[in-house]
N, C-alpha and C positions, 0 to 999 in steps of 0.2 A: 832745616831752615837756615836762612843765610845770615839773619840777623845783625846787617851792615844798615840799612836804612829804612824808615818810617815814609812813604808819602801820602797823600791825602790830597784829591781836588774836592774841591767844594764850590756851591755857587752862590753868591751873598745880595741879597735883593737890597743893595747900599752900593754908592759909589766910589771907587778905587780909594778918595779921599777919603771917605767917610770912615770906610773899612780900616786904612792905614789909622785913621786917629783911635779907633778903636782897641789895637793889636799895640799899638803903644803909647795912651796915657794908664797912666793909674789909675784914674777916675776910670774910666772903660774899663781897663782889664778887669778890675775885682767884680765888674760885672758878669762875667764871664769865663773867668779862669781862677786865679788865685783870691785867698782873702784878703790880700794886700798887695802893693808892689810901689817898690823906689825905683823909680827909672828916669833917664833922659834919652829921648833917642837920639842921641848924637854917637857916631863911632868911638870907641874908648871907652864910653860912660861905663861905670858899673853900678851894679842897683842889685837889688834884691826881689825876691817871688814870697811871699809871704803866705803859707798853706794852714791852715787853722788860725788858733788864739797866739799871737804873741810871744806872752806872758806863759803861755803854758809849754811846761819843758817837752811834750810833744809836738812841739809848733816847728813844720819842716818849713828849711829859710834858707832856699841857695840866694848862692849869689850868682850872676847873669851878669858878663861882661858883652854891650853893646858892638855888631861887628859894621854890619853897615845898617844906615838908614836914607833911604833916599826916597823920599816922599812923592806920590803915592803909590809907586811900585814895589819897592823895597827893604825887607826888614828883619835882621836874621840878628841872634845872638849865642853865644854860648854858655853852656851851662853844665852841673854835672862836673864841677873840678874841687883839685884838694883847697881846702879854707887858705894853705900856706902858699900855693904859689898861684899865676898869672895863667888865665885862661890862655890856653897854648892847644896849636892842631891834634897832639897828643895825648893831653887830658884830659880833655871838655868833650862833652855834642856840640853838635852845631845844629840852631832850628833855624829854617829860613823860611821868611813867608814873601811869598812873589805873588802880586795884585796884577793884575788887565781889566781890560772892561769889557765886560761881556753881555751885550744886549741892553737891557739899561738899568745891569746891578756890575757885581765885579766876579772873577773865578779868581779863586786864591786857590795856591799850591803851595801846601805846606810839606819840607820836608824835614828830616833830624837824623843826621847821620856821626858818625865817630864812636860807636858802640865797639866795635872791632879791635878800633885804635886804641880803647884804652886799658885791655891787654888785663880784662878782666879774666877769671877763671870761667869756664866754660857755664857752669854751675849761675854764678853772678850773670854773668851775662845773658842766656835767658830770661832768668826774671826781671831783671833790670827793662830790658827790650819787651818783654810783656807787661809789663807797670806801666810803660811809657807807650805801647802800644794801646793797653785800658784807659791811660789819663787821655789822651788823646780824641780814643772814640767819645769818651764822656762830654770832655768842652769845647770838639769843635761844635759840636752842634748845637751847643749853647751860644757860638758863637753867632751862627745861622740867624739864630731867633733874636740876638740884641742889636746886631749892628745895623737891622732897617729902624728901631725903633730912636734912632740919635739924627738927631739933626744934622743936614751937611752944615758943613763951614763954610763961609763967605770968603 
């Protein structure tokens, strides 16, 4: 296996708009994915994904530095780097969600790629890219199911 990239099409009975507000406020996300999340989608921004309790020293908490966002096509950040440095092409993934309109919802193409690049051990690196493989089947389709039930924006 090659274990350089994740893609994923999907098809979201919600409009390009709606879907982007989805995939980056806070308020949506933890609908959907994480139990929490700090974000701005602005490029630069950096935020956190917040995966359990908190407060509890299980509570997994990257941080996620904003790469681009350009509403409502596109939305990609990076993640997966050391706590001490700056997400950079050689430390981090990179997820990008690319929105069109398809019919009269949206196709999103999710991809996450820099598994390769970051020069794990062969060993890490599987399972890392099967974690991420599993996380993935689990909430896009969680995603499927929340983002017709949101309101578009005016």
């Amino acid at each position: 296996m090659e274990y350089g990239t994740i893609e994923r099409e999907i098809e979201i009975a919600a409009s390009p708009a709606t879907v982007f507000e989805v995939i980056t406020s806070p308020e949506h996300l933890k609908a959907w994915w994480p139990d929490e999340a700090v974000l701005e989608a602005t490029p630069g921004a950096v935020g956190e994904l917040v995966f359990g309790d908190r407060s509890s020293s299980e509570a997994h908490i990257p941080e996620i530095t904003v790469v681009d966002a350009e509403p409502p096509r596109l939305f990609s950040f990076r993640w997966v780097y050391p706590e001490d440095e700056p997400a950079g092409e050689h430390n981090s993934l990179l997820v990008t969600f690319e929105l069109s309109e398809h019919g009269d919802g949206t196709l999103l193409r999710m991809t996450e790629t820099g598994f390769r690049e970051k020069g794990w051990e062969v060993a890490v690196l599987e399972q890392q890219y099967r974690e991420h493989v599993e996380g993935w089947d689990l909430f896009l389709p969680r995603l499927v199911a929340y983002a017709p039930t949101v309101g578009v924006r005016s």
